[in-house]
N, C-alpha and C positions, 0 to 999 in steps of 0.2 A: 540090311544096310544098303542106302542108296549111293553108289558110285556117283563121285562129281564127273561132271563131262566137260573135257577141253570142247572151249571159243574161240574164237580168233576174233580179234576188234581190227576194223581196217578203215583206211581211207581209200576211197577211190578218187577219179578226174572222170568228166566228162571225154569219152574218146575223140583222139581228133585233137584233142585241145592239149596244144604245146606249151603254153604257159596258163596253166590253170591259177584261176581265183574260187573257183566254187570244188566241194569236196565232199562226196557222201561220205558221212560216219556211220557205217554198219559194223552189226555182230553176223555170227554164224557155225555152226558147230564145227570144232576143228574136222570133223571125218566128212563133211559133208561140203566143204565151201569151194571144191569142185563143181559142183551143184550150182552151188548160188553165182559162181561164174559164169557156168556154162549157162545160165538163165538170163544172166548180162549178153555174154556173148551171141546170142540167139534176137538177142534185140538189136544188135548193131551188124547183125551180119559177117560176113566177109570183108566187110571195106576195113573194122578196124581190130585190133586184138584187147580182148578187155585184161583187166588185171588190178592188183588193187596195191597200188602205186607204196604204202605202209602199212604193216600186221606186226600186233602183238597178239600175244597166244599166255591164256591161264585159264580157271575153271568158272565157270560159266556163272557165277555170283558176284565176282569183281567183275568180271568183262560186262556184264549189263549194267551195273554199277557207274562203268567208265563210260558206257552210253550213254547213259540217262544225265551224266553229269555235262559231257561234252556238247548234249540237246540242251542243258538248262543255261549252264555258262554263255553259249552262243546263240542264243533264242533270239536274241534280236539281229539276228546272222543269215535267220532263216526265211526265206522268203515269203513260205505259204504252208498252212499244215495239211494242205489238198494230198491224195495219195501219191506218191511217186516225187514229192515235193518235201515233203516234212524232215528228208534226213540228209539234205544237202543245207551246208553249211555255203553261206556266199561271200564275195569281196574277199577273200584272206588270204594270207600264204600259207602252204603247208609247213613252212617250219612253223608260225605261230599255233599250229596244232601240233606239230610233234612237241614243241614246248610246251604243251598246257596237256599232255600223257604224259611227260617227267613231274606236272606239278602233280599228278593224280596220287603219282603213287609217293610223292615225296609228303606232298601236305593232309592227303585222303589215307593215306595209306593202303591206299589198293594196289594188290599182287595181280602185274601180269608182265611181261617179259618180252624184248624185243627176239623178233627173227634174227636170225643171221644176216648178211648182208648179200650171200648168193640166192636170197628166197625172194628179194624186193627188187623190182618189183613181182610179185606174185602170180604166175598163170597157170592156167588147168593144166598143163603137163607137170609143174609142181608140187602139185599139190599131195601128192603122195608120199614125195621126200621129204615135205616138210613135217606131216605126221609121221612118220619115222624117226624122225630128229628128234620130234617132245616125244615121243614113246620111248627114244635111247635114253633120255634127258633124264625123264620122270623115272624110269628105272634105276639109273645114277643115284639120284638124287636120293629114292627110298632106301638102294645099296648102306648108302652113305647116312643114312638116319638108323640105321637097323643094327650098324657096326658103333656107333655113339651107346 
């Protein structure tokens, strides 16, 4: 039996930027996006602290799911399919993306689930509590299916 593996779908800002209009929409596997931080952070140095401004977290078939939907929906959003270019979203605000992850899961029906609000913004010292929490979470959750 293949175990589903937790993602996390996030938004980022370009660091530096106080009022962001452009936003990467990344995935990344919940146990690893320490990783994909610290990959950010190694590119902006010392001067700024990376982090990814919104995360939701489920298993890793919606979370791509809600990627691929948030690249199609805003394709005309995006400026260049060049490497390093194709997953930044431009001109928008991030409510109009966190409102179009309530339409995914309201109209799509795809499961995935907001952080807490001590997790966001998100950084690599984080990143450990926050797989703790869906590991407490998912465990709840099966508790509570197992006693049904």
């Amino acid at each position: 039996m293949k175990l589903k593996k937790d993602y996390v779908l996030y938004l980022r800002k370009c660091p530096g930027v106080e009022t962001p209009r452009h936003f990467k929409v990344g995935i990344t596997q919940l146990s690893s996006a320490h990783i994909r931080l610290a990959t950010y952070q190694n590119s902006v140095g010392p001067v700024w602290s990376e982090s990814f401004l919104r995360v939701w977290v489920g298993d890793e078939l919606h979370i791509r799911r809600a990627e691929s939907l948030f690249k199609r929906t805003f394709k005309d959003k995006i400026l260049s399919k060049s490497a390093g270019l194709s997953e930044w979203i431009c001109d928008i605000s991030l409510q109009e993306l966190v409102d179009f992850a309530e339409e995914l899961r309201r109209a799509y029906s795809i499961k995935f689930i907001d952080v807490p609000a001590k997790f966001e913004p998100l950084s690599i010292p984080m990143c450990e509590e926050l797989v703790a929490w869906y590991t407490q979470l998912k465990t709840e959750e099966n508790n509570l299916t197992e006693i049904k």
